[in-house]
C-alpha positions as semicolon CSV with decimal commas, in nm:
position;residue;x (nm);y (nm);z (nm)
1;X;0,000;0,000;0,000
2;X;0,124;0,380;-0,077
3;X;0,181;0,594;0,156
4;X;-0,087;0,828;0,063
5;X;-0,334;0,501;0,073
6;X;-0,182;0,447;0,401
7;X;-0,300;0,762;0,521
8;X;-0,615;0,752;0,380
9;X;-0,703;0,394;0,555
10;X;-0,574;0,565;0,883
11;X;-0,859;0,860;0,901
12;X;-1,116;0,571;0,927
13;X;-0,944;0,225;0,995
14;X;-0,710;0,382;1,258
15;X;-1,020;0,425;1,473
16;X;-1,173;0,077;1,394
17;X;-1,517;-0,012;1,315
18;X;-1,830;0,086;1,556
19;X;-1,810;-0,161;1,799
20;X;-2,223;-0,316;1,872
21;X;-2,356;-0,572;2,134
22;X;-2,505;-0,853;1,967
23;X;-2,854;-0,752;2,094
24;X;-2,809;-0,395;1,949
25;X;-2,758;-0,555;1,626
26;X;-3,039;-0,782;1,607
27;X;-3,236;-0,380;1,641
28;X;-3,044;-0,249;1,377
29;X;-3,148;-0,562;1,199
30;X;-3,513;-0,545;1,270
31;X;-3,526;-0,205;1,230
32;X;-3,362;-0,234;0,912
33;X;-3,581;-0,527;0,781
34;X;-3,908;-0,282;0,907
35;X;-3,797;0,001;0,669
36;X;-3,764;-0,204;0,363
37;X;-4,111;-0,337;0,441
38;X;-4,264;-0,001;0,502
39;X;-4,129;0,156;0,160
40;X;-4,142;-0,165;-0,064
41;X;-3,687;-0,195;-0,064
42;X;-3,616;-0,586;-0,213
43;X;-3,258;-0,695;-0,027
44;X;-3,219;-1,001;-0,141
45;X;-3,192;-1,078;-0,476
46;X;-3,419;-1,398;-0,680
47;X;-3,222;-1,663;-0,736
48;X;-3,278;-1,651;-1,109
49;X;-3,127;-1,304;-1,084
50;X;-2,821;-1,439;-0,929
51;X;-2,774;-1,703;-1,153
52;X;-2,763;-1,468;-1,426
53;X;-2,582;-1,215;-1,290
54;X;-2,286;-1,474;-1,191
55;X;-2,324;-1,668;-1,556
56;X;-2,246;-1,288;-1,721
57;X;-1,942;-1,237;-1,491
58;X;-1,782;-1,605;-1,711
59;X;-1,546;-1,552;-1,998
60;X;-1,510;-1,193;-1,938
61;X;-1,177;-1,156;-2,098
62;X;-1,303;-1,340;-2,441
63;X;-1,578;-1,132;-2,394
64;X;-1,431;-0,826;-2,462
65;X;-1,136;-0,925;-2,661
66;X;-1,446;-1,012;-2,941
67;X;-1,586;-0,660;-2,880
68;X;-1,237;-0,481;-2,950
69;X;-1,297;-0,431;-3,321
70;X;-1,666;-0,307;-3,272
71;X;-1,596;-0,040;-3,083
72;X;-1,331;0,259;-3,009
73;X;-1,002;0,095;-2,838
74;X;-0,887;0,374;-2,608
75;X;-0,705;0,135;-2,391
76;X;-0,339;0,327;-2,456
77;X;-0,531;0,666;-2,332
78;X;-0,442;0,804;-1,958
79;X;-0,735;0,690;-1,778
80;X;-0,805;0,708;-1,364
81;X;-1,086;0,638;-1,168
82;X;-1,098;0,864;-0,842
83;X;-1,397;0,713;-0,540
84;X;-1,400;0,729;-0,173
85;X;-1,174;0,491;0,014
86;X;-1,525;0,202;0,078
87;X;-1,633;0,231;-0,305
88;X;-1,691;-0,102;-0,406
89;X;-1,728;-0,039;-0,807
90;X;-1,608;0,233;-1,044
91;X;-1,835;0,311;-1,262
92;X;-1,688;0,612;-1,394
93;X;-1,319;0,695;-1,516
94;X;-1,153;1,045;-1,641
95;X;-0,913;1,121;-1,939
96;X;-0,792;1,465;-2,012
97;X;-0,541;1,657;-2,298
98;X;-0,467;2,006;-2,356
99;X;-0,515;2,143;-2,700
100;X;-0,387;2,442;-2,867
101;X;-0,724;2,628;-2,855
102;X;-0,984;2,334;-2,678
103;X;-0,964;2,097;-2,409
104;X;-1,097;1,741;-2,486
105;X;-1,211;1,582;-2,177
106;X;-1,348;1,166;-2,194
107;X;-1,581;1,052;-1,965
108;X;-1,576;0,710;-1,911
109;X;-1,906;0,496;-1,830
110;X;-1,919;0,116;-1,738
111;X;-2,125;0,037;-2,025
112;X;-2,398;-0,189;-1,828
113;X;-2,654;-0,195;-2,045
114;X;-2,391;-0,463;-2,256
115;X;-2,490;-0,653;-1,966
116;X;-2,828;-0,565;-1,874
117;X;-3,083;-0,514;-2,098
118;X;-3,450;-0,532;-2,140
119;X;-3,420;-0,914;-2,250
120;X;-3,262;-0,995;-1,901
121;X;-3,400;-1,023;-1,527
122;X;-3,152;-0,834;-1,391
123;X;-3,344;-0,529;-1,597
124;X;-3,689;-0,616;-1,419
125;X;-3,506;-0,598;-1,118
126;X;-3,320;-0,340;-1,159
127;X;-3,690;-0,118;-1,288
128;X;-3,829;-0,294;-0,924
129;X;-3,560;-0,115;-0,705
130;X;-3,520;0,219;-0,903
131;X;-3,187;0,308;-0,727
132;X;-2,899;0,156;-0,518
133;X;-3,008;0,278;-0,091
134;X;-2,692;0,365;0,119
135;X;-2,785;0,359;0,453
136;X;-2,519;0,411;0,718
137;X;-2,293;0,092;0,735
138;X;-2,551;-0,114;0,493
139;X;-2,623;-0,090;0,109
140;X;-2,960;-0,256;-0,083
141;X;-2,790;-0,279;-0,453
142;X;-3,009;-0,229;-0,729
143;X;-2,798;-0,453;-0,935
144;X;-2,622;-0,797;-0,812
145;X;-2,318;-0,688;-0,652
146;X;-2,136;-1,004;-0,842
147;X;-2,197;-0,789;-1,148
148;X;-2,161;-0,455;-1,079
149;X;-1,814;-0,552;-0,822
150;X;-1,693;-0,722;-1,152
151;X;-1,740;-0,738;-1,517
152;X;-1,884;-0,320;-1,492
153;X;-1,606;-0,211;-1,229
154;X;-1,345;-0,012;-1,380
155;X;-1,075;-0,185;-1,201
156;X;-0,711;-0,060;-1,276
157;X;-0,486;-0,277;-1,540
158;X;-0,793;-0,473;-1,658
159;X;-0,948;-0,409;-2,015
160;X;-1,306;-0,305;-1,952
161;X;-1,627;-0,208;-2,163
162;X;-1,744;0,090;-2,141
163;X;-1,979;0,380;-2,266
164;X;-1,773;0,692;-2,341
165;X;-1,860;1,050;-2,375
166;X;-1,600;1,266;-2,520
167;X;-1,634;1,656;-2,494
168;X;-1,422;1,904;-2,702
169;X;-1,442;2,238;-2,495
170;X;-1,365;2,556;-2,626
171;X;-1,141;2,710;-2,445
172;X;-1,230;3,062;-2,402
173;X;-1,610;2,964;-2,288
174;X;-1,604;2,603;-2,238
175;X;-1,905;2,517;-2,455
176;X;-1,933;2,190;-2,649
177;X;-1,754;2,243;-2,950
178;X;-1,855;1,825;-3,029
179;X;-1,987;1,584;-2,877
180;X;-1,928;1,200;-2,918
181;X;-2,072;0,896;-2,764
182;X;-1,980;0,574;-2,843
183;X;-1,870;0,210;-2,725
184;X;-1,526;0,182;-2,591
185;X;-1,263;-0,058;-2,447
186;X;-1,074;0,106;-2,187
187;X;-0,798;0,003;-1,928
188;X;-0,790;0,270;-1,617
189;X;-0,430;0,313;-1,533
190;X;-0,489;0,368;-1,166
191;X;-0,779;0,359;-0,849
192;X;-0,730;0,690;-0,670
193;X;-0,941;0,763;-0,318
194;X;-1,010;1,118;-0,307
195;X;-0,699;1,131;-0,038
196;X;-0,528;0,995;-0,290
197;X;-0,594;1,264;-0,580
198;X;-0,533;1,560;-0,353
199;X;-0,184;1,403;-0,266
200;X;-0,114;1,402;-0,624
201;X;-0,190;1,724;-0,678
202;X;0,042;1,830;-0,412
203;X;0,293;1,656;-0,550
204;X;0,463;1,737;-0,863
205;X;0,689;1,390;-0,906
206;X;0,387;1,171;-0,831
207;X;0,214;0,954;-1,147
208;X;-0,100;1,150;-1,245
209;X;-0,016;1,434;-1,049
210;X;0,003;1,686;-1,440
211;X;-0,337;1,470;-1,553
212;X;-0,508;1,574;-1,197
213;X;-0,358;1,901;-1,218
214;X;-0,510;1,993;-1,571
215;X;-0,838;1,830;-1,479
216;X;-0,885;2,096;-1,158
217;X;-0,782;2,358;-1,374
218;X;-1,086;2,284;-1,619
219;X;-1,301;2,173;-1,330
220;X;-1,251;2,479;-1,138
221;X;-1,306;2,687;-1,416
222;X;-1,647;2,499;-1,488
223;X;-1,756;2,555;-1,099
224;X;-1,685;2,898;-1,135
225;X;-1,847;2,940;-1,469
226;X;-2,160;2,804;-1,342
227;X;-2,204;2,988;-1,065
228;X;-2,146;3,304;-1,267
229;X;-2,450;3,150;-1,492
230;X;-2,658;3,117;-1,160
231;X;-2,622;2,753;-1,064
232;X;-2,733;2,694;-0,685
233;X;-2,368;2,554;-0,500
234;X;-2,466;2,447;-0,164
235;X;-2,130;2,308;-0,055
236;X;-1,883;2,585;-0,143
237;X;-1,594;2,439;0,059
238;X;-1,596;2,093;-0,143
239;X;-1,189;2,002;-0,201
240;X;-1,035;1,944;-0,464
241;X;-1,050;1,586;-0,565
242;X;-1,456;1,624;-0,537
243;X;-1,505;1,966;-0,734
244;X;-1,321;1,717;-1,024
245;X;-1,549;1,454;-1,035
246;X;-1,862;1,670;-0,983
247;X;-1,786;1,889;-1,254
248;X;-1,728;1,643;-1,537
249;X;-1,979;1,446;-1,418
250;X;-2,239;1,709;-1,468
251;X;-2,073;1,827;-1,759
252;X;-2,059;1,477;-1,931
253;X;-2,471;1,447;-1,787
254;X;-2,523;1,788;-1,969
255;X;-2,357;1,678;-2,310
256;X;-2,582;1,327;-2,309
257;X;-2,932;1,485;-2,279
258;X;-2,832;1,819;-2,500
259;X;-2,731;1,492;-2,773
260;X;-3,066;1,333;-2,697
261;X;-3,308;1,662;-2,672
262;X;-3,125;1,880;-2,931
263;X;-2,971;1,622;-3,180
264;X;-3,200;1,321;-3,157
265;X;-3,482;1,526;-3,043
266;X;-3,600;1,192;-2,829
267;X;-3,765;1,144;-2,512
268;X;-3,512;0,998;-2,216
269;X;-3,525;1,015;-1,853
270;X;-3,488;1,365;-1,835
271;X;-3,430;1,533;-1,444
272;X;-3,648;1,827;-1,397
273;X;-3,624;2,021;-1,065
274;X;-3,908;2,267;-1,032
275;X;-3,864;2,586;-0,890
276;X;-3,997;2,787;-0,606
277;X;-4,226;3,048;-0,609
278;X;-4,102;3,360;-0,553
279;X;-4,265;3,419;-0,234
280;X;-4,117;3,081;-0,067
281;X;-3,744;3,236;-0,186
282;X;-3,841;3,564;-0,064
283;X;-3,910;3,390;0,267
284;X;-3,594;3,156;0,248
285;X;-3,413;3,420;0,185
286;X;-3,551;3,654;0,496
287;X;-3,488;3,364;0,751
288;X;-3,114;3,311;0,594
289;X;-3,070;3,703;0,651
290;X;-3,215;3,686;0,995
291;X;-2,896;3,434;1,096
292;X;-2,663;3,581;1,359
293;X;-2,347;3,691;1,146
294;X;-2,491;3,634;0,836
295;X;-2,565;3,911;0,524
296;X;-2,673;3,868;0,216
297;X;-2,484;4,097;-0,025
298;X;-2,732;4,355;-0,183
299;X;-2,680;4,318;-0,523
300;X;-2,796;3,962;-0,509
301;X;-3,134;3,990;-0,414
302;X;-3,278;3,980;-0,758
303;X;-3,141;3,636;-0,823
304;X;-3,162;3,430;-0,497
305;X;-2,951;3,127;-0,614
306;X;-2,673;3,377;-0,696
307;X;-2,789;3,548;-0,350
308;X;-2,755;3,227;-0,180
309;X;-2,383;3,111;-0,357
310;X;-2,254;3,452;-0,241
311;X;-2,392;3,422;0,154
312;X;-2,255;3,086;0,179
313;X;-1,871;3,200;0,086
314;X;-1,896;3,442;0,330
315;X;-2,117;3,328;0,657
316;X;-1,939;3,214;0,980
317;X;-1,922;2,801;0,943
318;X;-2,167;2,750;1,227
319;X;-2,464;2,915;0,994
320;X;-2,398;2,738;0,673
321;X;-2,633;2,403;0,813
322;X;-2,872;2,655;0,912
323;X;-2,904;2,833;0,530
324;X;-2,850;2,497;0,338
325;X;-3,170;2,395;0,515
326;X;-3,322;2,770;0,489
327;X;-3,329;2,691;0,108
328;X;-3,400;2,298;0,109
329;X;-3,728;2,383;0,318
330;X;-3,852;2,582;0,005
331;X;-3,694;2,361;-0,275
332;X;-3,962;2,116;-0,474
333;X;-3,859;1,778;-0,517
334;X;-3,676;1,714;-0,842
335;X;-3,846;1,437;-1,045
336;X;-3,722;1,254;-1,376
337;X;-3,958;1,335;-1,700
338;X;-4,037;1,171;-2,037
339;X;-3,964;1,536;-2,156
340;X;-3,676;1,832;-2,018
341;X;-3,957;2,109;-2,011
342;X;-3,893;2,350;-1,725
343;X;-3,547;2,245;-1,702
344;X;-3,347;2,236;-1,383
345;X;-3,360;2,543;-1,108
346;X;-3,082;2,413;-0,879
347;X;-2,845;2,390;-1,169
348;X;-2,964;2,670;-1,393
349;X;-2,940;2,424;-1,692
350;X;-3,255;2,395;-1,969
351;X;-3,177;2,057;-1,995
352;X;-3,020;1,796;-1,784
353;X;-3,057;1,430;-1,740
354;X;-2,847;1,096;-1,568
355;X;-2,599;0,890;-1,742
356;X;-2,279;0,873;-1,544
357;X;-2,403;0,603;-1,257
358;X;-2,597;0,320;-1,406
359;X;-2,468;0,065;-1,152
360;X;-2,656;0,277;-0,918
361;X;-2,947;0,470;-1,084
362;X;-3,240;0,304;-1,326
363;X;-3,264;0,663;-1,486
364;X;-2,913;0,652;-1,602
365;X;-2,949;0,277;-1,740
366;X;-3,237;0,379;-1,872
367;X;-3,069;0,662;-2,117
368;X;-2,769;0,426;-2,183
369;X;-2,992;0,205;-2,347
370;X;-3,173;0,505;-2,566
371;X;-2,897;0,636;-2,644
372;X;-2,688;0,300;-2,727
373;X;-3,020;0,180;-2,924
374;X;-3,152;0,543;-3,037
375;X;-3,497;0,348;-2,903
376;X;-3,754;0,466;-2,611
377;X;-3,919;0,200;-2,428
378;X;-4,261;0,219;-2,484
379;X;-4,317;0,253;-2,074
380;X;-4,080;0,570;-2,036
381;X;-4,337;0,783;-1,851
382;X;-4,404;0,467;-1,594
383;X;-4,030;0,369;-1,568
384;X;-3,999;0,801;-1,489
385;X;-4,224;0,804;-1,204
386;X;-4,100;0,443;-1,072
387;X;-3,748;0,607;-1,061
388;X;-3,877;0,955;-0,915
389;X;-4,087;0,726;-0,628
390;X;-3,816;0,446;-0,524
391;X;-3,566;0,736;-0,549
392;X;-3,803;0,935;-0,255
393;X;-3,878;0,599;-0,102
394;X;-3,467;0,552;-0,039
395;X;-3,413;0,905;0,110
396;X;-3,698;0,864;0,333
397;X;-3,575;0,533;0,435
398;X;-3,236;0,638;0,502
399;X;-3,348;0,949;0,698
400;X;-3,529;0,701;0,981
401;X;-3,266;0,487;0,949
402;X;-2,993;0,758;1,067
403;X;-3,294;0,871;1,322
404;X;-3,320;0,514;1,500
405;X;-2,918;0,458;1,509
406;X;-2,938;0,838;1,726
407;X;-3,195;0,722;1,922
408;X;-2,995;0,413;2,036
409;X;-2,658;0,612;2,049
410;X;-2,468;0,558;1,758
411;X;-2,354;0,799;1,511
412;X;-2,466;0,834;1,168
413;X;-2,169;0,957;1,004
414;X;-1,894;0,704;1,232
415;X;-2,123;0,410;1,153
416;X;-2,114;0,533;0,741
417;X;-1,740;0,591;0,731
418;X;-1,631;0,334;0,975
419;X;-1,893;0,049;0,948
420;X;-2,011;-0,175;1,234
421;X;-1,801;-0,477;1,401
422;X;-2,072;-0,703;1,640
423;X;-1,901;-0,794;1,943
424;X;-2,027;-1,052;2,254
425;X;-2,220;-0,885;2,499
426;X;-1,980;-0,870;2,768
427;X;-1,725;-0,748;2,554
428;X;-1,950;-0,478;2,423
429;X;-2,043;-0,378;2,820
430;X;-1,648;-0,310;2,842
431;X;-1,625;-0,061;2,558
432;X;-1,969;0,159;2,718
């Protein structure tokens, strides 16, 4: 292990798991198993699933070796996946050059729907759990982890399939100059925690540190260019390593459904967030300017995401809960659409949809299979609201979840980074 790995495993291994009584985790069990029964949540898997989730993970590397002249072969291109330390697939992988006068910037997709498609039962299952629910120190997969862990895991030094989308940016604005998606073989040159990819930015000599260096640049530039445009950025102290993946990832989202809307002029999952009504930002805005220490700057009042953006950089640390929840309060519920119509408020963007996690979303494997086949399923608008209800069903789920672990003393956020370790109850007396 590197030393920067090393590190990284310290900040949560050093401390050790969450240590439980048995009895406290036959409640977290229980309590568990009542949640996925109140909202509907499968956790096991059909067997039939299984078995065809494990018979696709066989003869992988003939598999793909027969695919290599059907598609583009970008396996000599720089490629790196960055995730948090616990990730246990990469489904998405960055490549970057500098150009004379554009940047060109690949996105990388595990191309799932090679593996799951409408023929298969992992599909039905996959349309039956909508989404992939993280709850603190537990995970209900919405595709059999033998699959997505494998065969669609961009693991470093293995040839993989995957779904590319490659942006040429101009330079001067950073608009789309072209876009291109198509069917690749790639081989990811290294696994990077986000520990990991600030290190190599700090460090000149280290491998990737000029590729991670360039990608900031551009990603940086992209944050900043859409907040300028008016795009709502709750978390303005994000590091490094995250503003890289957000920003291509909603940049490689945005070139995807402009292809589909303006291009193909098809119907997709589309994400459409709603926005308030003037009077429930006028009173967001009021209680955020009523916080001890906190003032909105007055030229920002006519636009309150821009209002919002500039009150965050500047409000004492202990306020910034207190105004991210101000404007949550008064936010409507983003829901995915047959059609992009209204657009989305949070970002500013007229049209945005999911493509870049399909191990994790149905919306996402949904418009990898439009765009792959350039054909809708006939059952868009149904398979839109399935996603937009199991996707509210999981967030509600996961917000009683971290309730009950309070309630019997644990803490969310140790349990999530640290996970849980059951010891004997007389052992467990010891540690209280």
């Amino acid at each position: 292990m590197s030393d920067d790995a090393q590190a990284e495993a310290g900040t949560v291994e050093g401390q050790g798991p969450v240590e439980v009584s048995e009895d406290l985790a036959r409640h977290l069990e229980n309590k568990r198993e009542e949640l996925f029964e109140k909202f509907e949540l499968r956790d096991e898997f059909p067997s039939e699933v299984l078995a065809e989730a494990e018979a696709r993970t066989e003869g992988v590397t003939a598999e793909i070796e027969e695919e290599i002249d059907e598609r583009t072969d970008l396996r000599d291109l720089t490629t790196w996946t960055t995730d948090p330390i616990d990730a246990q697939d990469f489904d998405d992988a960055l490549s970057i050059e500098e150009r004379e006068d554009e940047y060109v910037l690949w996105v990388h997709i595990a191309d799932v729907t090679h593996y799951v498609n409408p023929d298969t039962a992992m599909w039905d299952e996959a349309v039956e759990r909508g989404n992939t629910v993280y709850l603190p120190g537990y995970t209900v997969h919405m595709l059999p982890p033998v699959l997505a862990e494998t065969v669609c895991s961009l693991v470093p030094n293995e040839d993989r399939l995957a779904h590319t989308v490659e942006m040429h940016l101009d330079k001067e604005n950073l608009s789309y100059e072209t876009i291109e998606i198509y069917k690749s073989v790639i081989r990811s040159d290294e696994r990077l925690t986000y520990t990991q990819a600030e290190n190599r930015l700090e460090d000149p000599d280290a491998p990737l540190h000029e590729e991670n260096a360039l990608v900031y640049d551009l990603a940086e530039q992209m944050h900043e260019q859409r907040k300028e445009d008016g795009s709502l950025v709750l978390n303005p102290s994000r590091d490094r390593a995250h503003t890289i993946i957000e920003e291509c990832m909603l940049k490689a989202n945005k070139a995807v459904t402009h292809e589909l809307m303006w291009n193909r002029g098809v119907e997709a999952m589309y994400r459409v967030h709603p926005q308030p009504s003037p009077d429930e930002w006028s009173e967001a805005l009021r209680e955020i300017q009523d916080l001890d220490g906190v003032s909105i700057p007055g030229s920002t009042w006519d636009d309150p995401r821009k209002a919002v953006n500039a009150t965050l950089e500047d409000a004492p640390a202990r306020q910034l809960d207190k105004i991210q929840w101000a404007v949550m309060k008064v936010m409507p519920r983003a829901k995915y659409m047959n059609d992009p119509f209204g657009g989305h408020h949070a970002l500013n963007f007229e049209i945005y949809g999911h493509f870049t996690s399909p191990i994790r979303r149905l919306s996402d494997l949904i418009n990898h299979w439009i765009v792959y086949q350039n054909d809708v399923p006939e059952n868009l608008i149904e398979l839109c609201d399935r996603a937009s209800d199991k996707q509210k069903d999981a967030e509600q789920c996961e917000r009683e979840y971290k309730d009950f672990l309070q309630e019997v003393g644990l803490d969310p956020m140790a349990v999530n980074n640290r996970g849980i370790e059951v010891v004997d109850d007389e052992e467990a007396e010891k540690t209280l």
